[in-house]
N, C-alpha and C positions, 0 to 999 in steps of 0.2 A: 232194591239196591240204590235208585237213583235217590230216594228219599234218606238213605244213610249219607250219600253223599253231602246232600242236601243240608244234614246236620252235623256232620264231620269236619267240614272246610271250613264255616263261620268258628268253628272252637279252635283249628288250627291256628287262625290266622290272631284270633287275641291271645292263644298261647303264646304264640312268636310273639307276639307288641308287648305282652306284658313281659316277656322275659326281657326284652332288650330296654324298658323303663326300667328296672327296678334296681334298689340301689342296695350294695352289698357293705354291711357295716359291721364293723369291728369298733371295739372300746377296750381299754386298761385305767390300772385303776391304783391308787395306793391302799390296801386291804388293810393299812392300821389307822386308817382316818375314819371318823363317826361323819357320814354324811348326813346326819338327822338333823345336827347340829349348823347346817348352812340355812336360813332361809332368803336371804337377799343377795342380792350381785349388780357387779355395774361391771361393765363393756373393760376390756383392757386397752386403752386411744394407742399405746406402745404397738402391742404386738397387733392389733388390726390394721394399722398406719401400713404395717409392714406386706401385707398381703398383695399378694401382686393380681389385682383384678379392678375393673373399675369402680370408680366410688359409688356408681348407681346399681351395680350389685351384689357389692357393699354394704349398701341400706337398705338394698334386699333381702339378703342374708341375716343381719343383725333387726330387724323388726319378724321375719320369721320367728328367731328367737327370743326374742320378748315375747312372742303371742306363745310360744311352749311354754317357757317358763313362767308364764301367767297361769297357763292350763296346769301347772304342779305346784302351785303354792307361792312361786317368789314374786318377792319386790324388791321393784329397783330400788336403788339407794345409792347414795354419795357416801355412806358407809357402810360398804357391804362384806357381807363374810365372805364370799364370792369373788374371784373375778374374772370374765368368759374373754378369750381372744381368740381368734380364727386363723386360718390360714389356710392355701390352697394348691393344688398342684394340675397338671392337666397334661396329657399328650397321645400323642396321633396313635389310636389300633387301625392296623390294619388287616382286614379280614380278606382270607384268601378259601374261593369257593372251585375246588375240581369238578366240572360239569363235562368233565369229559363222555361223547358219545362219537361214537364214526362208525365209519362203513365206508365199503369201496367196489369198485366194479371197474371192469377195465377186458381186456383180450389179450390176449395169448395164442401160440402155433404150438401145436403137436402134428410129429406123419398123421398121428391117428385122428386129429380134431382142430379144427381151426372155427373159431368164432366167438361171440361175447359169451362172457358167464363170470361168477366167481372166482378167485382162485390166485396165481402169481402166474407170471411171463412176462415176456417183453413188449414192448409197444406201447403207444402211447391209452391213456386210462384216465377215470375222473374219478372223485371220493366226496365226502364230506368228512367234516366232523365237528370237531368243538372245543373250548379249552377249561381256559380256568374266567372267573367273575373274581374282579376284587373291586373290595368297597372299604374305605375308609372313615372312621370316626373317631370323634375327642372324647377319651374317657378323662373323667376329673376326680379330683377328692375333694373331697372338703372336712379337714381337721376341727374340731369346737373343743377347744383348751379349760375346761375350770380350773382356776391356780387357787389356793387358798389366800384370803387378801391380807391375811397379819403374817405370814413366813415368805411368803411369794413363791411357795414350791406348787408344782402342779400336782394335781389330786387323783386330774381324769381326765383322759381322754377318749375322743369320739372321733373314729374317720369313717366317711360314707365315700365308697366308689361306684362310680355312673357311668354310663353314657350321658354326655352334655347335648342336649339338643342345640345344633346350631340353626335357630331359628331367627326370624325377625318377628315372631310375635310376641309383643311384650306379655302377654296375659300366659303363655304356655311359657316362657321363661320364668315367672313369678309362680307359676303352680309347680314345675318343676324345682324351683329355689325351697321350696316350702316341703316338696318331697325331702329332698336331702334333710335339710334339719328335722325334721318330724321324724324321719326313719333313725336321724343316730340319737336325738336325741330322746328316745322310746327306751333307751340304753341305759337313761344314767337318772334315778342315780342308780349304783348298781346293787343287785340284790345278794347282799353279802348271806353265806350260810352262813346258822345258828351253830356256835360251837356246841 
């Protein structure tokens, strides 16, 4: 038994880690556009300007995605078919854990019985118990826009929701930055059915 233990708990506990990493992504798409037909794209300076995060993860974010879009065939270009802009959103979950356990013990009078035990009556008594654990944390998104660059309409979208690790390690903030784009954008382009 102690040896099931033994290999039980270590799976528990990267279950729980990995579950609260990982990032959950959704895309839409315009289904009468040939995505075959994009192979280059350049940054949108408009709608990234507009992102409300800082410009150092900013230039996080947008060199993640050069290194995807290099890994599927594009190039940049100052004329490109493409054009990628971002945007982000973030706010507070609050997680609320019932860990409730008690128990109580105390004394009571009966004619028939006077002394400690279980049970209700009057007089003074001591108990334990427990309540709730809450824990807080910054779930984010992160939107990656392709607009088609000769109509300016959008083609595709990618959003990735997370837990943001609020960290000060710059190296786990950048491998996490790299999670988000690599997970949505595994998305796009999208695999249209064959009519």
């Amino acid at each position: 038994m102690k040896k099931f233990a033994y290999v039980i708990a270590p799976l528990l506990v990267l279950l729980f880690m990995g579950s609260c990493t990982s990032v959950r992504v959704l895309s839409d798409y315009d289904k009468e556009v040939n995505f075959n037909s994009f192979k280059s794209y350049a940054f949108y300076k408009t709608g990234i300007d507009k992102a409300q995060i800082s410009d150092l993860d900013k230039k996080r974010i947008l060199k993640a995605i050069e290194v995807e879009m290099a890994n599927k065939g594009f190039v940049k270009s100052n004329d490109p078919d493409i054009l990628i802009s971002i945007f982000t959103k973030e706010r507070e979950q609050v997680d609320v854990y019932n860990n409730y356990w008690g128990g109580g013990f105390g004394w009571g009078w009966s004619p028939y019985y006077w002394g400690w035990g279980p049970g209700f009556g009057w007089g003074p008594g001591f108990g334990w118990g427990g309540g709730n654990n809450v824990s807080t944390r910054t779930e984010g998104s992160l939107y990656i826009d392709m607009i088609d660059a000769r109509n300016k309409e959008l083609v595709w979208q990618g959003r990735g929701v997370g837990t943001l690790n609020n960290t000060r390690n710059i190296e786990k903030k950048e491998e996490r930055i790299k999670e988000f784009v690599s997970e949505i954008l595994q998305a796009y382009p999208p695999m249209l059915a064959s009519k």
